[in-house]
C-alpha positions in Angstrom: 82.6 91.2 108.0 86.1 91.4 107.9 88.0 91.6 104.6 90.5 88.8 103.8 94.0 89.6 102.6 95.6 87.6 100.6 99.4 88.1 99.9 99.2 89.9 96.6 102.1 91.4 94.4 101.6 93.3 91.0 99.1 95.6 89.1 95.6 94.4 90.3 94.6 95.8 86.5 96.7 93.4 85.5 95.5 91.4 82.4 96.9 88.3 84.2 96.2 86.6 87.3 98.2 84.2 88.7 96.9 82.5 92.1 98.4 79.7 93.9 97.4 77.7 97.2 100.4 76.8 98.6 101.4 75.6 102.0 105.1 76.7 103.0 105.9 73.1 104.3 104.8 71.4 101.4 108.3 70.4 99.7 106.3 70.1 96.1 105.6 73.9 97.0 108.9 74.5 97.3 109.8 74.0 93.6 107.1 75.8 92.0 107.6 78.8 94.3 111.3 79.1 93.3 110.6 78.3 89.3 107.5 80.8 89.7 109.4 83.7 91.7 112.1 83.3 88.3 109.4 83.6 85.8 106.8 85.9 87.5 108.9 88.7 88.5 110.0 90.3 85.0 105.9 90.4 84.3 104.9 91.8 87.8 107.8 94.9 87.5 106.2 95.4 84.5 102.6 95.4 85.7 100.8 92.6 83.1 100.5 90.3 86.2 99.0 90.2 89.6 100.4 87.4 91.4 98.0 86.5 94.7 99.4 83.4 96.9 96.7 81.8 99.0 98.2 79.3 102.0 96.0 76.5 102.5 96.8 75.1 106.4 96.5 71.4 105.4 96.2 69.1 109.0 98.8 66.5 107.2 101.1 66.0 110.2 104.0 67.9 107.8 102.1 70.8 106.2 101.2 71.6 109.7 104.4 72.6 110.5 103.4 75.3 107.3 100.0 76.3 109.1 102.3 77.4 112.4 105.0 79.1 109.8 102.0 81.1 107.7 100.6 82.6 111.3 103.8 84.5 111.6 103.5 86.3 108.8 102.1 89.9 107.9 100.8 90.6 105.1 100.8 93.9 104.8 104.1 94.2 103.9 104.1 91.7 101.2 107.9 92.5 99.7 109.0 91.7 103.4 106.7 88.7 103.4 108.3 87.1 100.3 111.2 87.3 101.5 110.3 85.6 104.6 109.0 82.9 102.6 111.9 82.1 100.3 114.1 82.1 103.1 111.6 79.6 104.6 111.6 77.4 101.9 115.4 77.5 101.6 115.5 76.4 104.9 112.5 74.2 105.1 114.0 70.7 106.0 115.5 72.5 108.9 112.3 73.8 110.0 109.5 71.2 109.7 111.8 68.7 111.6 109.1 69.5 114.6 106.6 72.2 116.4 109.1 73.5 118.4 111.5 74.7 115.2 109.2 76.0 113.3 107.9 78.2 116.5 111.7 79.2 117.2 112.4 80.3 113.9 109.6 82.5 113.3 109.7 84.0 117.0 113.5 84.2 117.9 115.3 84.2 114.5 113.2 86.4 112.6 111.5 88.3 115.3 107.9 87.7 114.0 105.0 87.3 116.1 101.4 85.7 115.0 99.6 87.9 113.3 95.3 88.5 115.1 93.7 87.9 111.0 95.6 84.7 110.4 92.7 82.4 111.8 89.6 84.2 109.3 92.7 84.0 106.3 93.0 80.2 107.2 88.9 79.8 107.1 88.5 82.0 104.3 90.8 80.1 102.3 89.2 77.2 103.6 85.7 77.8 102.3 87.3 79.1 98.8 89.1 75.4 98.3 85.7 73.5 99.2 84.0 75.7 96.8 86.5 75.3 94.2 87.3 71.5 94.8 90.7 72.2 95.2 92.5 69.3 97.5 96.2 69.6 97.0 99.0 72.0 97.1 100.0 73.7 94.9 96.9 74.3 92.9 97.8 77.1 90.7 95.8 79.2 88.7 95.8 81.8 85.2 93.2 83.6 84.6 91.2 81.5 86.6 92.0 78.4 84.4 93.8 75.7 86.5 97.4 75.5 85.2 98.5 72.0 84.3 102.0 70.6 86.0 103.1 67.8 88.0 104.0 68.5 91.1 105.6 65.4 91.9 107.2 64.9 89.0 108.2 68.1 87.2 111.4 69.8 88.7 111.9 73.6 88.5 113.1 73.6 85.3 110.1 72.2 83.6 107.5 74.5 85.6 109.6 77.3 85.1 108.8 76.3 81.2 105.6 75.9 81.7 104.5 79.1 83.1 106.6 80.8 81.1 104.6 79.4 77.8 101.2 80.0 79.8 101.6 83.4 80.4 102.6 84.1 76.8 99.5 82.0 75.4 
């Protein structure tokens, strides 16, 4: 059986977990990535949180576009990784415009090539959201508690504030 890695950052003692399923096309993503990499870094450079993204390859005809991006990328280097994936999510209406972007971007502009353990991630994660009933992105997680924002409606601002007063409860 092959061990699944998830892109993880922080103390894995940690007394706080934060996991999110995201999917890098997902423009809803997109906010609470930037409002989360804000709050979240201060308490993973001090090791009280483990911060574990999960990306869920939705078959919408957009978050595809995400699946394509998320088989680029390695994750054993996960500092390089999220970089990788704010700089995709700052460019991301360029990118999910078709197939053939996204595949250009990842291959000739950053020089990545699909990683062999992206198909078991993908099923892995897979069988985790049917066990857990999770449907949408992002689904975020503390502690295993499922952390309460709107996605549609809250802007980076108010997540940011909300994250902030969840880690501190």
């Amino acid at each position: 059986m092959t061990t699944i890695q998830h892109l993880t950052v922080g103390n894995k003692e940690a007394n706080i977990t934060v996991e999110v399923f995201i999917n890098f096309a997902c423009p809803y993503c997109s906010h609470y990535f930037a409002a989360a990499d804000e709050v979240l870094k201060p308490y993973i450079n001090d090791g009280s949180v483990q911060y574990i993204i999960k990306h869920f390859d939705k078959t919408k005809q957009r978050l595809l576009k995400g699946t394509v991006a998320n088989i680029y990328l390695d994750y054993n280097d996960p500092e390089e990784t999220f970089e990788i994936i704010r700089h995709l999510y700052g460019t991301q209406e360029e990118w999910t415009l078709n197939f053939e972007t996204i595949e250009r971007k990842m291959e000739q502009e950053l020089a990545l090539s699909p990683q062999k353990n992206a198909d078991d991630r993908s099923l892995a994660i897979h069988q985790e959201t049917f066990e857990r009933g999770i449907t949408g992105v992002p689904s975020v997680f503390i502690n295993g508690e499922k952390f309460e924002f709107n996605p549609t409606e809250d802007d980076k601002a108010t997540i940011k504030e909300k994250l902030e007063k969840a880690l501190q409860s």
